[in-house]
C-alpha positions in Angstrom: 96.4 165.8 53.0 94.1 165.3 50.0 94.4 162.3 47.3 94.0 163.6 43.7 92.4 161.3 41.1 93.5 164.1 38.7 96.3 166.1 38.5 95.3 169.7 39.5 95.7 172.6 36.5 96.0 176.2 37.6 95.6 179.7 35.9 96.4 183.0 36.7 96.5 186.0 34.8 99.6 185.1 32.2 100.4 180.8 33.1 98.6 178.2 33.2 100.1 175.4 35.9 99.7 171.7 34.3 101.4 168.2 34.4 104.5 168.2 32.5 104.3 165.9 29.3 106.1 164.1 27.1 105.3 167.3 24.1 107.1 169.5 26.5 110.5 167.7 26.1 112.7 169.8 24.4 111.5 172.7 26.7 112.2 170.6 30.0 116.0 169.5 27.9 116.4 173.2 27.4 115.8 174.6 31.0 117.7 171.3 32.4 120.5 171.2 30.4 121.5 175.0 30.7 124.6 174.5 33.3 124.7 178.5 33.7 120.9 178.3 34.9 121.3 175.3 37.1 124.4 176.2 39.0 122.6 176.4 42.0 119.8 173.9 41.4 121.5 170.9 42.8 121.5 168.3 39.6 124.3 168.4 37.0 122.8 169.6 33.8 121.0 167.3 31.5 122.9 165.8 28.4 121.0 163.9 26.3 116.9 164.6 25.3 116.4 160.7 26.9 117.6 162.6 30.2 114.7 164.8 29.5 112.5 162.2 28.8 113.3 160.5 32.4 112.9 163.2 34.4 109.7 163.9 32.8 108.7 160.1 33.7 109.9 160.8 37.0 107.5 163.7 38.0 105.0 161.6 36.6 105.5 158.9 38.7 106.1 161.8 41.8 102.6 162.7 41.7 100.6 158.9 41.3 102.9 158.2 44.3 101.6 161.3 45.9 105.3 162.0 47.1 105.6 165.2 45.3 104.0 167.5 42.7 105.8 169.4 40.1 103.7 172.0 37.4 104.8 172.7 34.3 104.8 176.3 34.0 103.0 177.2 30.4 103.0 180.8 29.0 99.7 181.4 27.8 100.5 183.7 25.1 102.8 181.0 23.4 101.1 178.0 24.6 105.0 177.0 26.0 106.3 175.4 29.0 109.2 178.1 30.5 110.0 176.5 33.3 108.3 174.0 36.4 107.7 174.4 40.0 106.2 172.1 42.8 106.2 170.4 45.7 109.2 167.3 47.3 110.0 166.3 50.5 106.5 165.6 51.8 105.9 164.5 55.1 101.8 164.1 55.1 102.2 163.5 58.6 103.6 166.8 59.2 101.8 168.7 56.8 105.0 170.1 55.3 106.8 170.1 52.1 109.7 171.6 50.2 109.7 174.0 47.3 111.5 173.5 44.1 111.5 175.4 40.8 113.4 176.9 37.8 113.1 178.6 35.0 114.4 178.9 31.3 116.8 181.5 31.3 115.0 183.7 28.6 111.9 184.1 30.7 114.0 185.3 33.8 113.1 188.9 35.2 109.5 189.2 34.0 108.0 187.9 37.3 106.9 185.0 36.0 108.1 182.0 38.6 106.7 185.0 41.3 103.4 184.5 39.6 103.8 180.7 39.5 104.7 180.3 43.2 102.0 182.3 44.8 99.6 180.6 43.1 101.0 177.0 44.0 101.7 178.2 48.0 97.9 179.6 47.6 97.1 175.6 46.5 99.5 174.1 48.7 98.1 175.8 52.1 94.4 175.6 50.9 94.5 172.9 48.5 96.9 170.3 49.9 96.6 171.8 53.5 100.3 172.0 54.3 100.9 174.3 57.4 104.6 174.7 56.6 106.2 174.8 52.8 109.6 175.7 52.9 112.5 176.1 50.6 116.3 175.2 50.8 119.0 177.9 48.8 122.6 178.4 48.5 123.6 181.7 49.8 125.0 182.7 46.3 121.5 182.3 45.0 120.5 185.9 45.7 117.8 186.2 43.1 116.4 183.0 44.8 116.8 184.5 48.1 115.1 187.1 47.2 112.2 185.6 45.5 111.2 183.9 48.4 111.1 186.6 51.1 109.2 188.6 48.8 107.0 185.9 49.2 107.0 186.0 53.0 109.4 183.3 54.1 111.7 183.7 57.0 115.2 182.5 56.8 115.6 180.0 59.7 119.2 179.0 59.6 122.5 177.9 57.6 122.8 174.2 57.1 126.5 173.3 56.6 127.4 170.8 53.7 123.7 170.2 53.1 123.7 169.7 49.4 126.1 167.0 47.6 126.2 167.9 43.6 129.1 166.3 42.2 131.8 165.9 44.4 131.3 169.0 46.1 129.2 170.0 49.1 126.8 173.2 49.4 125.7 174.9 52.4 122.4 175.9 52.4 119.9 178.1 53.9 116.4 177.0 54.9 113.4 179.2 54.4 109.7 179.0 55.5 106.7 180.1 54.9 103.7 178.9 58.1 100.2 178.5 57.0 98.8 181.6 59.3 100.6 183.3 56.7 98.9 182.2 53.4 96.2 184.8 53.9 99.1 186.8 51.8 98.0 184.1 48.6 94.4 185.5 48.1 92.0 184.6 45.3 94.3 185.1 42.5 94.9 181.6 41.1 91.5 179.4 39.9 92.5 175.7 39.9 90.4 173.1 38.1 
């Protein structure tokens, strides 16, 4: 697994990937706080913009640990982050990680967190040489589901009770994507 002296920034034809920064707080506040958009997300919505502020801090401090990774998802056009996406989980040892994103609710539909993923899988199996990224969803989370067979994951299996939000617990259904398959992720993305 590489070490990164600098946080890797990636384009593709409408995004540009980047760190998330403290400017971007009221954008992260928005997506985060919107309890509609994060029903499924597994975090109770955001309340306060110094909520915002620490989870900003926090994938700061997820990437110089090198546990995880997490893009802020900036629409070129508007110069705006819409949403974030990345990598958690890590096991280096393994070569495998988890996939997490989310999106602000007005951008939803357009294809835009399709974009953003195939270029960070494209990254992650070339880049970060995982062999397996996979992805954990509720079963109501159709769009989600969706999203990520398009992509070429498999569903593997139901885990029971696997996610605690609240004082409830989620079942949850594990998809993943194998390195043999990234040669669906071709040249579309240019990182630097």
């Amino acid at each position: 697994m590489n070490t990164y002296d600098h946080f890797p920034v990636i384009d593709t034809d409408r995004l540009r990937l980047r760190p998330v920064i403290e400017s971007d707080l009221k954008e992260i506040y928005a997506a985060f706080s919107d309890a509609d958009a994060l029903r499924y997300y597994g975090m109770e919505p955001l309340k306060t913009e110094e909520e915002a502020y620490e989870l900003i801090q926090a994938f700061e401090k997820g990437f110089t640990t090198g546990s995880s990774i997490r893009w802020g998802i900036i629409l070129k056009e508007q110069d705006k982050l819409i949403g974030t996406c990345g990598f958690h989980n890590w096991s280096k040892s393994d070569r495998r990680t988890e996939l997490g994103y989310e999106l602000n609710r007005a951008y939803w539909h357009n294809g835009f967190m399709n974009e953003a993923l195939r270029a960070i899988l494209h990254y992650g199996f070339n880049g970060m040489e995982f062999n397996r990224i996979a992805a954990v969803i509720r079963p109501e989370n159709n769009s989600s589901r969706t999203l990520v067979s398009k992509l070429g994951f498999h569903e593997e299996a139901l885990l029971r009770e696997h996610q605690r939000v609240g004082d409830h617990y989620y079942d949850m259904y594990i998809y993943s994507l194998l390195k043999k398959n990234a040669d669906l992720y071709g040249q579309e993305a240019n990182s630097i």
